[in-house]
mmCIF file of the N, C-alpha and C atoms, coordinates in Angstrom:
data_MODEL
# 
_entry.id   MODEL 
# 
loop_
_atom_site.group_PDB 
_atom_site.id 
_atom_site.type_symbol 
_atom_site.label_atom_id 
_atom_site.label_alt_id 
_atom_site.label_comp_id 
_atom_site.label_asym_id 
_atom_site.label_entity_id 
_atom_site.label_seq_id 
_atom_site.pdbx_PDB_ins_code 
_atom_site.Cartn_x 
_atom_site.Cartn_y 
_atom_site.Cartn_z 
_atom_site.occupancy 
_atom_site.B_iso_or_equiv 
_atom_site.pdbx_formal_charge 
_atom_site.auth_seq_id 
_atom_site.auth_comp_id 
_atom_site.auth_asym_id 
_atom_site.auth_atom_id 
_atom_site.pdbx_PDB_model_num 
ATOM 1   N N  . UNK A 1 1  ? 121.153 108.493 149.693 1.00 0.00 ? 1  UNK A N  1 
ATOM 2   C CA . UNK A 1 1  ? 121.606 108.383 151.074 1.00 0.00 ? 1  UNK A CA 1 
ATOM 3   C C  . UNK A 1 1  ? 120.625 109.149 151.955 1.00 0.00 ? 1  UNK A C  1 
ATOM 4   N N  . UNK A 1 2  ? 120.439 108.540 153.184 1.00 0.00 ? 2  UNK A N  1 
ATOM 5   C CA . UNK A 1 2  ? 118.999 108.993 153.991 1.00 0.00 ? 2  UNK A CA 1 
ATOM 6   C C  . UNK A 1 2  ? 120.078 109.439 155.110 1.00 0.00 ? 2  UNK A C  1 
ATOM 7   N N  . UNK A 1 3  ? 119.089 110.511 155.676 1.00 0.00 ? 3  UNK A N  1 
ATOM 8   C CA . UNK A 1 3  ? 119.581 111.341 156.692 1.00 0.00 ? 3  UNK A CA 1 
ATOM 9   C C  . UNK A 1 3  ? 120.381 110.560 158.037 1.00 0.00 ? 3  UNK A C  1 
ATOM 10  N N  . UNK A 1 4  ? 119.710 109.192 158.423 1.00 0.00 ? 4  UNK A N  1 
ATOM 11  C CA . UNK A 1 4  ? 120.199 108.601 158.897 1.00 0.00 ? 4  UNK A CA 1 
ATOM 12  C C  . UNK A 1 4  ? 121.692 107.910 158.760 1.00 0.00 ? 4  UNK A C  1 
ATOM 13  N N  . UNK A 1 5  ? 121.898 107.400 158.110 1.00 0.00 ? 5  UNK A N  1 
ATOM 14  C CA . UNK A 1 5  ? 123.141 107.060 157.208 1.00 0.00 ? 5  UNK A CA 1 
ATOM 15  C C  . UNK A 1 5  ? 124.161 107.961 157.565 1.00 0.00 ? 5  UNK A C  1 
ATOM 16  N N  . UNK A 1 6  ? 123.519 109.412 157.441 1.00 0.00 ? 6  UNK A N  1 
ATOM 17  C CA . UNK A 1 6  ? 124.593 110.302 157.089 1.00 0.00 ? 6  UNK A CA 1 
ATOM 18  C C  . UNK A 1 6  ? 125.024 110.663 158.611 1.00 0.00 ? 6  UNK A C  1 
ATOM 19  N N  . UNK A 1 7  ? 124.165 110.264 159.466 1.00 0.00 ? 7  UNK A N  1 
ATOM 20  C CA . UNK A 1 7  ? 124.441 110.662 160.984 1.00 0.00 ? 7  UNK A CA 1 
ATOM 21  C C  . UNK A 1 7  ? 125.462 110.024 161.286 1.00 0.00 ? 7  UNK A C  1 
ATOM 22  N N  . UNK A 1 8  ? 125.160 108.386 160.846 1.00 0.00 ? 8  UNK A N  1 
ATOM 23  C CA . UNK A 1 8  ? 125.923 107.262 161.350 1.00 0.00 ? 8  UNK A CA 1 
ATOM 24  C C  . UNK A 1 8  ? 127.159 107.403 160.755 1.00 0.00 ? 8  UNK A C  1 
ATOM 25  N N  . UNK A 1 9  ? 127.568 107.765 159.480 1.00 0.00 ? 9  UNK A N  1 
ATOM 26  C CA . UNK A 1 9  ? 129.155 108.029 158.787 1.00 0.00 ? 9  UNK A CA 1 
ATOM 27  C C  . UNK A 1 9  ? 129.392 109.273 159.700 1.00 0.00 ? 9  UNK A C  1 
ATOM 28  N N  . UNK A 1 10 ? 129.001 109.931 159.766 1.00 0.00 ? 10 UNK A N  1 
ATOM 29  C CA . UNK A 1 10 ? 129.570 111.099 160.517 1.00 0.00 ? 10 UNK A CA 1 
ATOM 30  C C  . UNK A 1 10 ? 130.126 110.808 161.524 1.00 0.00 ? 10 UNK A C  1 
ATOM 31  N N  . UNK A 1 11 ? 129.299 110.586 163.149 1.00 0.00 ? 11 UNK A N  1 
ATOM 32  C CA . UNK A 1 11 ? 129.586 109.429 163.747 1.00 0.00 ? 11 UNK A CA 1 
ATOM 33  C C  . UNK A 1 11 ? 130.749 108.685 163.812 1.00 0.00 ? 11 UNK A C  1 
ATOM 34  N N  . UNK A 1 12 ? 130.528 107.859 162.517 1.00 0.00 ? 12 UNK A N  1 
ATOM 35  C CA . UNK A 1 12 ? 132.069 106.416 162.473 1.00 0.00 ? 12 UNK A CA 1 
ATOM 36  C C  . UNK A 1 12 ? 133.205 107.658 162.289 1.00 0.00 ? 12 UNK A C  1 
ATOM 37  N N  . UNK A 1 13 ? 133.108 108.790 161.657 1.00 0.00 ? 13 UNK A N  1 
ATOM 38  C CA . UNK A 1 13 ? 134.295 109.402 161.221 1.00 0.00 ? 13 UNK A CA 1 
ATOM 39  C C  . UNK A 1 13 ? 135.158 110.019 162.122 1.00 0.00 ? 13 UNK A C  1 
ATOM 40  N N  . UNK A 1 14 ? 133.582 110.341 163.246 1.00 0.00 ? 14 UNK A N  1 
ATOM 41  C CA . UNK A 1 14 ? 134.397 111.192 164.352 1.00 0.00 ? 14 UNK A CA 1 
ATOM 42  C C  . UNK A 1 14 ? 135.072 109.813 165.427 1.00 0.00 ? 14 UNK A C  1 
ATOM 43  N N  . UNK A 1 15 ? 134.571 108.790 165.833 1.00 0.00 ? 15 UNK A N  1 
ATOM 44  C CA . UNK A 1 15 ? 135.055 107.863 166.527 1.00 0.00 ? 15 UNK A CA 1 
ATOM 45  C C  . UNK A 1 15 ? 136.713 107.310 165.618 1.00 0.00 ? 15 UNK A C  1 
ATOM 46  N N  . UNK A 1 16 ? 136.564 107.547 164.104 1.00 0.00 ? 16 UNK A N  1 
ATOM 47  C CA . UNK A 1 16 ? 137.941 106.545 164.036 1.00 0.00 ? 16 UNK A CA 1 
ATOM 48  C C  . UNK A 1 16 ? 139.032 107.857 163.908 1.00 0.00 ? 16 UNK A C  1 
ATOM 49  N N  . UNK A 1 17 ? 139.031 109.493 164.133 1.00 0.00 ? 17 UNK A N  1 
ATOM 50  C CA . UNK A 1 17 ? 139.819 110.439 164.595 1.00 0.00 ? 17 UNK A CA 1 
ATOM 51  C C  . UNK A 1 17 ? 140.136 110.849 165.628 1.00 0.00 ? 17 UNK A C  1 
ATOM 52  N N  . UNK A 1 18 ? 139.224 110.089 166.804 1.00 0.00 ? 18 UNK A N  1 
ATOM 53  C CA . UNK A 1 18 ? 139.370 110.113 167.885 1.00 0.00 ? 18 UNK A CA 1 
ATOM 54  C C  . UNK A 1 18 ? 140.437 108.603 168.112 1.00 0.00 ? 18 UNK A C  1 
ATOM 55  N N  . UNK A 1 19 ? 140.182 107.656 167.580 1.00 0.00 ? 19 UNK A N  1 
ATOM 56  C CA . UNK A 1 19 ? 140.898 106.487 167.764 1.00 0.00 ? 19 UNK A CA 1 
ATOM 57  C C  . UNK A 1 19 ? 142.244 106.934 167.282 1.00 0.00 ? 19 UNK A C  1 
ATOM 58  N N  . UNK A 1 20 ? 142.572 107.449 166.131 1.00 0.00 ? 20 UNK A N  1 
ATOM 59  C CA . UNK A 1 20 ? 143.488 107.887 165.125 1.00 0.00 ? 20 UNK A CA 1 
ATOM 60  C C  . UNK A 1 20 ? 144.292 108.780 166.477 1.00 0.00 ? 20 UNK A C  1 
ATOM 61  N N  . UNK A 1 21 ? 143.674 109.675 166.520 1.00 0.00 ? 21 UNK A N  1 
ATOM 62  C CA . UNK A 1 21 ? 144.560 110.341 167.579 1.00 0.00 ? 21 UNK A CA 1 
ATOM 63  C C  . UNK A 1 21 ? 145.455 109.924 168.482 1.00 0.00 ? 21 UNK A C  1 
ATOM 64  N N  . UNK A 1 22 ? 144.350 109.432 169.372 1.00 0.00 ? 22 UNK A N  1 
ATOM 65  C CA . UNK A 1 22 ? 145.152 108.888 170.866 1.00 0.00 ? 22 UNK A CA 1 
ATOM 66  C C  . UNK A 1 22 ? 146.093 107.577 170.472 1.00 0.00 ? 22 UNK A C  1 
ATOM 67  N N  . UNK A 1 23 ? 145.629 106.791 168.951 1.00 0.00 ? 23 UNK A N  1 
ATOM 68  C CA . UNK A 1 23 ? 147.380 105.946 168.281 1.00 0.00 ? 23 UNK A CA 1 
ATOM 69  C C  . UNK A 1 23 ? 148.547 106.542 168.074 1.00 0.00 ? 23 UNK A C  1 
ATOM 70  N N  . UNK A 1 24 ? 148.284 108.059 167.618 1.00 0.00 ? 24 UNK A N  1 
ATOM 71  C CA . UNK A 1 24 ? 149.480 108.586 167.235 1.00 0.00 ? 24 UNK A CA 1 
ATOM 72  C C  . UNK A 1 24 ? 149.686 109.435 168.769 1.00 0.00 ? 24 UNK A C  1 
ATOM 73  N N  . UNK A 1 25 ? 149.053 109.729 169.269 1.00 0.00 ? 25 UNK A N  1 
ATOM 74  C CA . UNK A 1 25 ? 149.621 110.596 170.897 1.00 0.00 ? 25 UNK A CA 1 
ATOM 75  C C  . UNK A 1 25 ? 150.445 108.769 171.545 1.00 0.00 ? 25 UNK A C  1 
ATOM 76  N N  . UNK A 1 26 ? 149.898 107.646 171.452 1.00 0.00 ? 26 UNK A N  1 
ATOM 77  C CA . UNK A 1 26 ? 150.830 107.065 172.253 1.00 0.00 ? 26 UNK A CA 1 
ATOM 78  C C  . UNK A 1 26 ? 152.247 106.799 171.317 1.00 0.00 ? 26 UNK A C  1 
ATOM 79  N N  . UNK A 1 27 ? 151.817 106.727 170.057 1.00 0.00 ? 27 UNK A N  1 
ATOM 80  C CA . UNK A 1 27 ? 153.387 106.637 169.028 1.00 0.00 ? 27 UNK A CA 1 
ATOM 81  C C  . UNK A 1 27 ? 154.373 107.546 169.765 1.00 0.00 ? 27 UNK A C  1 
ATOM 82  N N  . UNK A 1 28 ? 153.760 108.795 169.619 1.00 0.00 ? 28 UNK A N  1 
ATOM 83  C CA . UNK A 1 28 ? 154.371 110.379 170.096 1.00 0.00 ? 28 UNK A CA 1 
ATOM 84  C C  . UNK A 1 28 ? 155.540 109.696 171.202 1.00 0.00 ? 28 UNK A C  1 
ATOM 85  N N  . UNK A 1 29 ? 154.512 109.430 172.146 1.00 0.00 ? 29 UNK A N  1 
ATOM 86  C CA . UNK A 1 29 ? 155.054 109.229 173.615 1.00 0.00 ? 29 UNK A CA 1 
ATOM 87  C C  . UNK A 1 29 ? 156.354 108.001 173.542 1.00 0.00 ? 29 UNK A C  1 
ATOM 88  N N  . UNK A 1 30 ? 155.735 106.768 172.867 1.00 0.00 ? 30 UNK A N  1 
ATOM 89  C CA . UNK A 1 30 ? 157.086 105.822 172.338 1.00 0.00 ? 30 UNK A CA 1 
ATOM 90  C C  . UNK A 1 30 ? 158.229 106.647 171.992 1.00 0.00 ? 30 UNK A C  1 
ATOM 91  N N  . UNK A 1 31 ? 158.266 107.137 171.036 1.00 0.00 ? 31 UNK A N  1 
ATOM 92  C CA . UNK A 1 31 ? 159.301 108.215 170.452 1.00 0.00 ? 31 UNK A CA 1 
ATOM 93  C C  . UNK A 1 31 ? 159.780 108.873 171.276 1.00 0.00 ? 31 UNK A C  1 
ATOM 94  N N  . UNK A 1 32 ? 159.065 109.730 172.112 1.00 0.00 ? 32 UNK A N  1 
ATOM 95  C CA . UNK A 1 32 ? 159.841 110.930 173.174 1.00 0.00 ? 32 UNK A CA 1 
ATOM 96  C C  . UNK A 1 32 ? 160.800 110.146 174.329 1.00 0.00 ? 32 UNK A C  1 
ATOM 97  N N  . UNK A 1 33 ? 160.180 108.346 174.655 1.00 0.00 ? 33 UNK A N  1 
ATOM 98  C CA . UNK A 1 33 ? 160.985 107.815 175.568 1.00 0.00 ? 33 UNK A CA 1 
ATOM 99  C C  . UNK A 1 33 ? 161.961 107.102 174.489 1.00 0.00 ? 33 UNK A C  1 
ATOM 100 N N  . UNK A 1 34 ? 162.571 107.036 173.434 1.00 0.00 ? 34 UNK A N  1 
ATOM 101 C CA . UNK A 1 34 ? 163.423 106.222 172.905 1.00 0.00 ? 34 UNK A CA 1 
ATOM 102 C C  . UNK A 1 34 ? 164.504 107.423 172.669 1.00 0.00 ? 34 UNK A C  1 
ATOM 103 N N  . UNK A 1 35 ? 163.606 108.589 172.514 1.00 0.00 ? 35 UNK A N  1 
ATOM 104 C CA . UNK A 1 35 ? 164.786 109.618 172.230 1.00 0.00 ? 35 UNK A CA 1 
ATOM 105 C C  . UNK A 1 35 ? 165.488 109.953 173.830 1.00 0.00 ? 35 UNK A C  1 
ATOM 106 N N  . UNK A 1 36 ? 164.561 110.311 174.916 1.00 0.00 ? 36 UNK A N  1 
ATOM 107 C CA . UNK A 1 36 ? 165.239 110.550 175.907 1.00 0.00 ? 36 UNK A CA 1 
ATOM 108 C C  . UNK A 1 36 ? 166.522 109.312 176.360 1.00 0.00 ? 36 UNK A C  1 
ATOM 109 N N  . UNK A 1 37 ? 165.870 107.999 176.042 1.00 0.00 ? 37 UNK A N  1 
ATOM 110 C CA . UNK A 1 37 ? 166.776 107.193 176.103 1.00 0.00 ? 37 UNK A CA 1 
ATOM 111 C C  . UNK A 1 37 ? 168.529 107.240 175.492 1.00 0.00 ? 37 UNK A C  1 
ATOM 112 N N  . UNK A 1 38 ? 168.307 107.394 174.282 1.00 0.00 ? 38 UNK A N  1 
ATOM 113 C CA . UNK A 1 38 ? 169.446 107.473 173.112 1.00 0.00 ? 38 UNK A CA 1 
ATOM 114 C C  . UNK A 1 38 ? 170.375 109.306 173.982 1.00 0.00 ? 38 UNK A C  1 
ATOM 115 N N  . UNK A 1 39 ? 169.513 109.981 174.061 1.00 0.00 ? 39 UNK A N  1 
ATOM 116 C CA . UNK A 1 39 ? 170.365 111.255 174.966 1.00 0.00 ? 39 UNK A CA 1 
ATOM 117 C C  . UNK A 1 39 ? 171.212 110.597 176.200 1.00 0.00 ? 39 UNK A C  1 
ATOM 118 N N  . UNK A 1 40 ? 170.433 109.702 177.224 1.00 0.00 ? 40 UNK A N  1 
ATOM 119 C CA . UNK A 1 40 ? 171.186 108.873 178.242 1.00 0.00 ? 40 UNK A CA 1 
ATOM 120 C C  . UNK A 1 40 ? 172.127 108.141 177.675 1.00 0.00 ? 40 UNK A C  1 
ATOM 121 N N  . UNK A 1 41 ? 171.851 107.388 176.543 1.00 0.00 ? 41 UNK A N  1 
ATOM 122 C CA . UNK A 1 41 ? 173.409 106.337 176.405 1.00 0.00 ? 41 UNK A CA 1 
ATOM 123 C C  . UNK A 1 41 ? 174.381 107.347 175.417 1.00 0.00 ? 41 UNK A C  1 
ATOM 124 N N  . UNK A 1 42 ? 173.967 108.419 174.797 1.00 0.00 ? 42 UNK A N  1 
ATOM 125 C CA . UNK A 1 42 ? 174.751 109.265 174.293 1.00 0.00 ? 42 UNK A CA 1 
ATOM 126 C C  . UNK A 1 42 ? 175.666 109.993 175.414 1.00 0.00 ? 42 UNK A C  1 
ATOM 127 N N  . UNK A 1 43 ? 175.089 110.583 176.636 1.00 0.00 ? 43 UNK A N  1 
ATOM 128 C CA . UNK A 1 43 ? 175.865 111.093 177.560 1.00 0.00 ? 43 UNK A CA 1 
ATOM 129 C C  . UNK A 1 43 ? 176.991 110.326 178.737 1.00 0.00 ? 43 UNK A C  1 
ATOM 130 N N  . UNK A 1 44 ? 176.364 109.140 178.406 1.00 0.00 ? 44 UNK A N  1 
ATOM 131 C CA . UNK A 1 44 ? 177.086 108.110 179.383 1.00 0.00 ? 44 UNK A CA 1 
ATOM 132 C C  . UNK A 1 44 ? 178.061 107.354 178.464 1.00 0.00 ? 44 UNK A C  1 
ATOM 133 N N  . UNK A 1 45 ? 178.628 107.543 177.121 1.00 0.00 ? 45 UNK A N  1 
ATOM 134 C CA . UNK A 1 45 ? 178.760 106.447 176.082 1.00 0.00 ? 45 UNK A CA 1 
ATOM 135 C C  . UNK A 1 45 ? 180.474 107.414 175.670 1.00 0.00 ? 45 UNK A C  1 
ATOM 136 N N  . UNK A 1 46 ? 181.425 106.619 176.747 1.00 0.00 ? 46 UNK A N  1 
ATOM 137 C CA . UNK A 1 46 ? 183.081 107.182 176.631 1.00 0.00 ? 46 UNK A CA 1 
ATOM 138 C C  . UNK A 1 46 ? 183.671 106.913 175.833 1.00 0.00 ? 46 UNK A C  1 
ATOM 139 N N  . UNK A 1 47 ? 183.065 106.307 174.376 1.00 0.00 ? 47 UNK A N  1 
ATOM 140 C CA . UNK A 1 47 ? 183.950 106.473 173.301 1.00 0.00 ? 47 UNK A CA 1 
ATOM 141 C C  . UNK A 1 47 ? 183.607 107.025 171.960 1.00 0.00 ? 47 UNK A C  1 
ATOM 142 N N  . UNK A 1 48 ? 182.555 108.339 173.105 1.00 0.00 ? 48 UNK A N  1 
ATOM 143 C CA . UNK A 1 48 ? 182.913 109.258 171.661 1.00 0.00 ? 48 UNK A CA 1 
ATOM 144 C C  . UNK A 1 48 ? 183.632 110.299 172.357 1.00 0.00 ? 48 UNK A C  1 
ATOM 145 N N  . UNK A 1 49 ? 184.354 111.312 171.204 1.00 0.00 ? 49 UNK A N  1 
ATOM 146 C CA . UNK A 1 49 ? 185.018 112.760 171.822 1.00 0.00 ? 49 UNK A CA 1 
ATOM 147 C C  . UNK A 1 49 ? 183.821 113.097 172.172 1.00 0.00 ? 49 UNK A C  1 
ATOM 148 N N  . UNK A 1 50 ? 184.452 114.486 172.886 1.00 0.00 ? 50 UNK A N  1 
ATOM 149 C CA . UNK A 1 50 ? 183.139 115.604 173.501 1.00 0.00 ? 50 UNK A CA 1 
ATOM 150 C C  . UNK A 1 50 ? 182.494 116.215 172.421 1.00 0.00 ? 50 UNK A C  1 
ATOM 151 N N  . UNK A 1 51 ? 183.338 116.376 171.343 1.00 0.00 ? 51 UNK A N  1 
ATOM 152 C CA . UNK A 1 51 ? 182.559 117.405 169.974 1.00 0.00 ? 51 UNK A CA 1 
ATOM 153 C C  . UNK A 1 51 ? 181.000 116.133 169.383 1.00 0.00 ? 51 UNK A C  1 
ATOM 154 N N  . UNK A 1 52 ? 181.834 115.180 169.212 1.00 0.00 ? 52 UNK A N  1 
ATOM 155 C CA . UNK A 1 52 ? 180.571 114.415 168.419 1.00 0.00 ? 52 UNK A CA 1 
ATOM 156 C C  . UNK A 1 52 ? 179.985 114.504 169.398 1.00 0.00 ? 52 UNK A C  1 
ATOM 157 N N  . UNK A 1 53 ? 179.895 113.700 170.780 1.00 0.00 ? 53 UNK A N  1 
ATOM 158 C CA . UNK A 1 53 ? 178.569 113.519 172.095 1.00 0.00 ? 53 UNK A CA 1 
ATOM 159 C C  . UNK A 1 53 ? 178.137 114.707 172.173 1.00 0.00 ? 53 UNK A C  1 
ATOM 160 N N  . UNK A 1 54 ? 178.385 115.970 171.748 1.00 0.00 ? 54 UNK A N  1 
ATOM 161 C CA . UNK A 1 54 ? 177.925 117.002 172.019 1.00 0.00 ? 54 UNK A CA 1 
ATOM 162 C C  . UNK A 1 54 ? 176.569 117.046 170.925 1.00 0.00 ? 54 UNK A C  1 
ATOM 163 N N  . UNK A 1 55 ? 177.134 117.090 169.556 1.00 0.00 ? 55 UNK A N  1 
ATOM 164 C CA . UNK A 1 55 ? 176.878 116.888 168.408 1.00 0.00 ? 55 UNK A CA 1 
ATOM 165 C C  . UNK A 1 55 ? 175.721 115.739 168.233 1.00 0.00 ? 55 UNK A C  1 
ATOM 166 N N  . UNK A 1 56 ? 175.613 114.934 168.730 1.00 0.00 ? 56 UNK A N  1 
ATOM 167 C CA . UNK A 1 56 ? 174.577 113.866 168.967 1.00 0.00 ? 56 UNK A CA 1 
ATOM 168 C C  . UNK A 1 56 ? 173.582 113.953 169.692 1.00 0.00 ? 56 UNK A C  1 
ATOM 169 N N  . UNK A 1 57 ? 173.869 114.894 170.963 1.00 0.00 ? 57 UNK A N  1 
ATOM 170 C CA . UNK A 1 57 ? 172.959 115.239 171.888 1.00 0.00 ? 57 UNK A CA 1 
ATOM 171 C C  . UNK A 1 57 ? 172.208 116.287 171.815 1.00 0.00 ? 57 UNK A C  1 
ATOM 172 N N  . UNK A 1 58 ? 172.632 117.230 170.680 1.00 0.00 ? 58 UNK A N  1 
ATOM 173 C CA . UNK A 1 58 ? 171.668 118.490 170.465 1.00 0.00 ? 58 UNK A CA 1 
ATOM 174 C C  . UNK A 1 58 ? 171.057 117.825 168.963 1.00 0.00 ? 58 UNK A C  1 
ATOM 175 N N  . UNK A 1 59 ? 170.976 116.605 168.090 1.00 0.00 ? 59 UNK A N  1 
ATOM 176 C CA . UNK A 1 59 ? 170.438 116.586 167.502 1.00 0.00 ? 59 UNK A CA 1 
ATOM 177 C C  . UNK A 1 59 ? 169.643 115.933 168.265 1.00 0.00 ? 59 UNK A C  1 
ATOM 178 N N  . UNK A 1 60 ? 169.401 114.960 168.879 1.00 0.00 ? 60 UNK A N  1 
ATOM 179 C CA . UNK A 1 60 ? 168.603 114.255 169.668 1.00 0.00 ? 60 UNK A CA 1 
ATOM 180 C C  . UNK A 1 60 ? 167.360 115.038 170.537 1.00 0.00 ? 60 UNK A C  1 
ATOM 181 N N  . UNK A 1 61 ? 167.928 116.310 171.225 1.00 0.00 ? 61 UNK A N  1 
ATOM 182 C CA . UNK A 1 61 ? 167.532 117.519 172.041 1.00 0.00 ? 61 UNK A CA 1 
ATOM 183 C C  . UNK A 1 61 ? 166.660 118.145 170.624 1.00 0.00 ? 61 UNK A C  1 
ATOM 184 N N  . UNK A 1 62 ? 166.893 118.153 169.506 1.00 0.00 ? 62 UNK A N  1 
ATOM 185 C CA . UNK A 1 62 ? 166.599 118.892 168.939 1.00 0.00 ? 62 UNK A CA 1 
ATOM 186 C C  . UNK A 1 62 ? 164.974 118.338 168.348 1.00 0.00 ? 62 UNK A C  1 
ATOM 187 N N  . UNK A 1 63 ? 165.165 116.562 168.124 1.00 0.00 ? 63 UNK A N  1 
ATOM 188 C CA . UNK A 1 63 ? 163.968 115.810 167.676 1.00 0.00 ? 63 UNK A CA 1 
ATOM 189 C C  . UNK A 1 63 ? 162.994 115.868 168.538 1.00 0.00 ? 63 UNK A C  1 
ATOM 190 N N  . UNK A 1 64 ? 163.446 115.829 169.937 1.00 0.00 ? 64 UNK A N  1 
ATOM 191 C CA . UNK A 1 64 ? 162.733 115.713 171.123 1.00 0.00 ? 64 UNK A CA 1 
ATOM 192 C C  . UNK A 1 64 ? 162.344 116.784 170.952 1.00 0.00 ? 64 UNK A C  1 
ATOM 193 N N  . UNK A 1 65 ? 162.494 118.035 171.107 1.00 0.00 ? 65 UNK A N  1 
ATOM 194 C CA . UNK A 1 65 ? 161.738 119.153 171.235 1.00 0.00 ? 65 UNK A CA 1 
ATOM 195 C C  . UNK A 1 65 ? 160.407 118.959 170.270 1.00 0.00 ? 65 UNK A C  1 
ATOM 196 N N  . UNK A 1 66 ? 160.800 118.513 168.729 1.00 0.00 ? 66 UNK A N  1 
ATOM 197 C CA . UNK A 1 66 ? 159.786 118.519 167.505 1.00 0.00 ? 66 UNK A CA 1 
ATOM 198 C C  . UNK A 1 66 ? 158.989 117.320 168.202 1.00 0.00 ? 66 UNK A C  1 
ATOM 199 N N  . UNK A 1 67 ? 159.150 116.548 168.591 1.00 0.00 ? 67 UNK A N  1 
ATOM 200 C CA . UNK A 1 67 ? 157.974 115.402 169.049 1.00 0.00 ? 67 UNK A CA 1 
ATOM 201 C C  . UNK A 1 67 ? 156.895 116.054 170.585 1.00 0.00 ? 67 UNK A C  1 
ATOM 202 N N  . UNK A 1 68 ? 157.702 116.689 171.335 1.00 0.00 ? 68 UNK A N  1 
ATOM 203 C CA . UNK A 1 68 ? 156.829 117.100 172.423 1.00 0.00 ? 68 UNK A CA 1 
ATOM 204 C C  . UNK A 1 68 ? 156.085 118.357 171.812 1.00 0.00 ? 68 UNK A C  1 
ATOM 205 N N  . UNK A 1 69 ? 156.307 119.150 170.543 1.00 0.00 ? 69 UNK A N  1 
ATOM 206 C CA . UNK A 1 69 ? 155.604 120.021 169.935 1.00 0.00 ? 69 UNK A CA 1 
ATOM 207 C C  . UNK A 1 69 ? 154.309 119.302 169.599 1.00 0.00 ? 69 UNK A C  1 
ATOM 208 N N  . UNK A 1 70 ? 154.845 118.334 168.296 1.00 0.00 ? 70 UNK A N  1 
ATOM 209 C CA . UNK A 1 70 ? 153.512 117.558 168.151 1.00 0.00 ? 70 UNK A CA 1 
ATOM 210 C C  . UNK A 1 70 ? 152.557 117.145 169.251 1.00 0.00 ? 70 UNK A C  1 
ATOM 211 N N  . UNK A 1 71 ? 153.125 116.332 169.999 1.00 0.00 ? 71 UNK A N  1 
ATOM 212 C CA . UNK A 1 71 ? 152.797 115.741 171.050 1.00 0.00 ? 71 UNK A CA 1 
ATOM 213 C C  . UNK A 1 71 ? 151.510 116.582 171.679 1.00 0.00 ? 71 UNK A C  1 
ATOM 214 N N  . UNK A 1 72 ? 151.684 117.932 172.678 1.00 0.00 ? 72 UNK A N  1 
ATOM 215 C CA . UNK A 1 72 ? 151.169 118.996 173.133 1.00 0.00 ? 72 UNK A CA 1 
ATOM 216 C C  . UNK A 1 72 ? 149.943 119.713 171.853 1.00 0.00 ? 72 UNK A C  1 
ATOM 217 N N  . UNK A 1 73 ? 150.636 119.652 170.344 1.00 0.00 ? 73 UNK A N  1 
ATOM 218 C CA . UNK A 1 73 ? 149.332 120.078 169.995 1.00 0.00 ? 73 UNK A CA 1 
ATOM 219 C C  . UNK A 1 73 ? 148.130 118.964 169.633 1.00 0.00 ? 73 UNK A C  1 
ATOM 220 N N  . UNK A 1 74 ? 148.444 117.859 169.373 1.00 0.00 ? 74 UNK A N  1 
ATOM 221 C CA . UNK A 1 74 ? 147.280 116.516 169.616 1.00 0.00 ? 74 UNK A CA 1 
ATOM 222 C C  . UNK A 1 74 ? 146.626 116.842 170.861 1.00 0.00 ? 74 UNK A C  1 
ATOM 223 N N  . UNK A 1 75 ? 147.340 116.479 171.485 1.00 0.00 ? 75 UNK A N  1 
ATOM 224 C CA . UNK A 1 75 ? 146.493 116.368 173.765 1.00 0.00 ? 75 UNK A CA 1 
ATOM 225 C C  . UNK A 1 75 ? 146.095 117.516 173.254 1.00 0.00 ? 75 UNK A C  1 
ATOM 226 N N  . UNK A 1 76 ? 146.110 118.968 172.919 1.00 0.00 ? 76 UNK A N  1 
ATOM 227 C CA . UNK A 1 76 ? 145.223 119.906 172.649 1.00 0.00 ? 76 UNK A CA 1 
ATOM 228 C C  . UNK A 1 76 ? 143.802 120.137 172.062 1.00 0.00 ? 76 UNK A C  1 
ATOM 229 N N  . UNK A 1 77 ? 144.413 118.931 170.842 1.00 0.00 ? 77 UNK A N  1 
ATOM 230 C CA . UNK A 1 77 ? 143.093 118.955 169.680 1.00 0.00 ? 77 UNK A CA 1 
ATOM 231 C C  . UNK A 1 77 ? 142.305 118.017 170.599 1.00 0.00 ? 77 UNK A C  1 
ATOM 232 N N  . UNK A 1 78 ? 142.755 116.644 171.235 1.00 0.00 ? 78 UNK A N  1 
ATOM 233 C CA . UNK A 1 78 ? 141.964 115.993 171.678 1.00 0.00 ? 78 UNK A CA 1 
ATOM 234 C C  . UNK A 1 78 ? 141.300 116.331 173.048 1.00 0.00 ? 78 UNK A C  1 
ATOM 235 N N  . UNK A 1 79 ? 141.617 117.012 173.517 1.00 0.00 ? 79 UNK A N  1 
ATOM 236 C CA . UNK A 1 79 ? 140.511 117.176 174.514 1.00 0.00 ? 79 UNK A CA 1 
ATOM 237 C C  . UNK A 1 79 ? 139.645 118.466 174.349 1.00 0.00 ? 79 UNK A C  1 
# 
């Protein structure tokens, strides 16, 4: 393998982690709006008691937090 070669894999490796990234930062973002969503029809949704809607909404609160974690440290790595 010639020095060249090795520029060009290097190169492809850094372009398809850069691609890799910003797929999974927009996944991220899908996710953070399906969860905020599911919190809205959880809070608006009168046939559950208050214990479960409560119960539904801090697990929901709880995923969301773990996705905007991820989320924030990607946009970090990537720029």
């Amino acid at each position: 393998m010639n020095i060249s070669s090795i520029s060009s894999n290097a190169a492809s490796s850094s372009s398809y982690a850069t691609s890799s990234t910003s797929a999974t930062i927009a996944l991220l973002k899908k996710q953070i709006q399906a969860l905020e969503q599911k919190i809205k029809e959880a809070n608006s949704d009168s046939s559950q008691d208050a214990k479960t809607k409560q119960q539904s909404i801090q697990q929901y609160q709880a995923q969301l937090t773990q996705l905007e974690s991820q989320l924030a440290k990607l946009q970090s790595k990537s720029s």
